[in-house]
C-alpha positions as CSV (number, residue, x, y, z in Angstrom):
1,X,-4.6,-9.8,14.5
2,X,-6.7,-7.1,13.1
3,X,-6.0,-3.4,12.4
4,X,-8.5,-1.0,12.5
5,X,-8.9,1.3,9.2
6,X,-7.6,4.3,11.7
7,X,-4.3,2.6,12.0
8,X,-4.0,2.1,8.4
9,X,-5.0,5.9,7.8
10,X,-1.9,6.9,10.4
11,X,0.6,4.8,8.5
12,X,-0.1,5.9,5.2
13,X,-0.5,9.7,5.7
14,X,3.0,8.9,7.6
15,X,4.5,7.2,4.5
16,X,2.4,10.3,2.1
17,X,4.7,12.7,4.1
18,X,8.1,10.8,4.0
19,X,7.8,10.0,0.8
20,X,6.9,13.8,0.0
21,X,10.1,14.9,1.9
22,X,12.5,12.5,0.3
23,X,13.7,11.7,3.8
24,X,12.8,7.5,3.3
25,X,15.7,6.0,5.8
26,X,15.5,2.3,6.8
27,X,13.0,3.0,9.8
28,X,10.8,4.5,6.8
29,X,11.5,1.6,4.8
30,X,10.3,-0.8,8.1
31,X,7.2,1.2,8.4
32,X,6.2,0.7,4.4
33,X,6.5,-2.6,4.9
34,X,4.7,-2.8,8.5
35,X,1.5,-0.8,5.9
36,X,1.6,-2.8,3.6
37,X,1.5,-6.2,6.0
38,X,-1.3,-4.4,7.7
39,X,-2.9,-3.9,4.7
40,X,-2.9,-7.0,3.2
41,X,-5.0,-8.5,6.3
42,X,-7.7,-5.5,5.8
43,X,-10.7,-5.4,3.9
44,X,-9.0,-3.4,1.5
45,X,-7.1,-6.2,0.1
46,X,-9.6,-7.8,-2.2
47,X,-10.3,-4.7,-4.1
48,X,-7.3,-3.9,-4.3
49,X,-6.1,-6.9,-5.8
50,X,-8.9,-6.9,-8.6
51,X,-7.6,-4.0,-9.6
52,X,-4.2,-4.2,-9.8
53,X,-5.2,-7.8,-11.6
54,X,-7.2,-5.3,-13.9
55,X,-4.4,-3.3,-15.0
56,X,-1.8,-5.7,-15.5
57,X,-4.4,-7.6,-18.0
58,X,-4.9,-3.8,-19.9
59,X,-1.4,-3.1,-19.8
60,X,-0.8,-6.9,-21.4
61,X,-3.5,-6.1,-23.7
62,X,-1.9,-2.8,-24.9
63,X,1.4,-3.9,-25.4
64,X,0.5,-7.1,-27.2
């Protein structure tokens, strides 16, 4: 199953504005975890994943 970049975009200036509100009930919660699902089969997932690789190394660098 693939998600267009569009459905993405919807769920995550959804979850900008929950978030923003402080109004994050368990239906929020679902939907947070329905984005990030979705965005873990996008293209968006390799990069990413570099860089979040990227910082944990220069955050192990800096506390070492």
């Amino acid at each position: 199953m693939i998600f267009s970049v569009s459905a993405l975009v919807l769920f995550a200036i959804i979850l900008i504005i929950l978030i923003r509100n402080k109004s994050m009930k368990l239906g929020h919660a679902i939907l947070g975890a329905l984005f990030g699902f979705f965005l873990a089969q996008s293209s968006a997932a390799t990069p990413i994943q570099h860089f979040l690789t990227e910082l944990a190394r220069t955050l192990n660098n800096l506390t070492s």
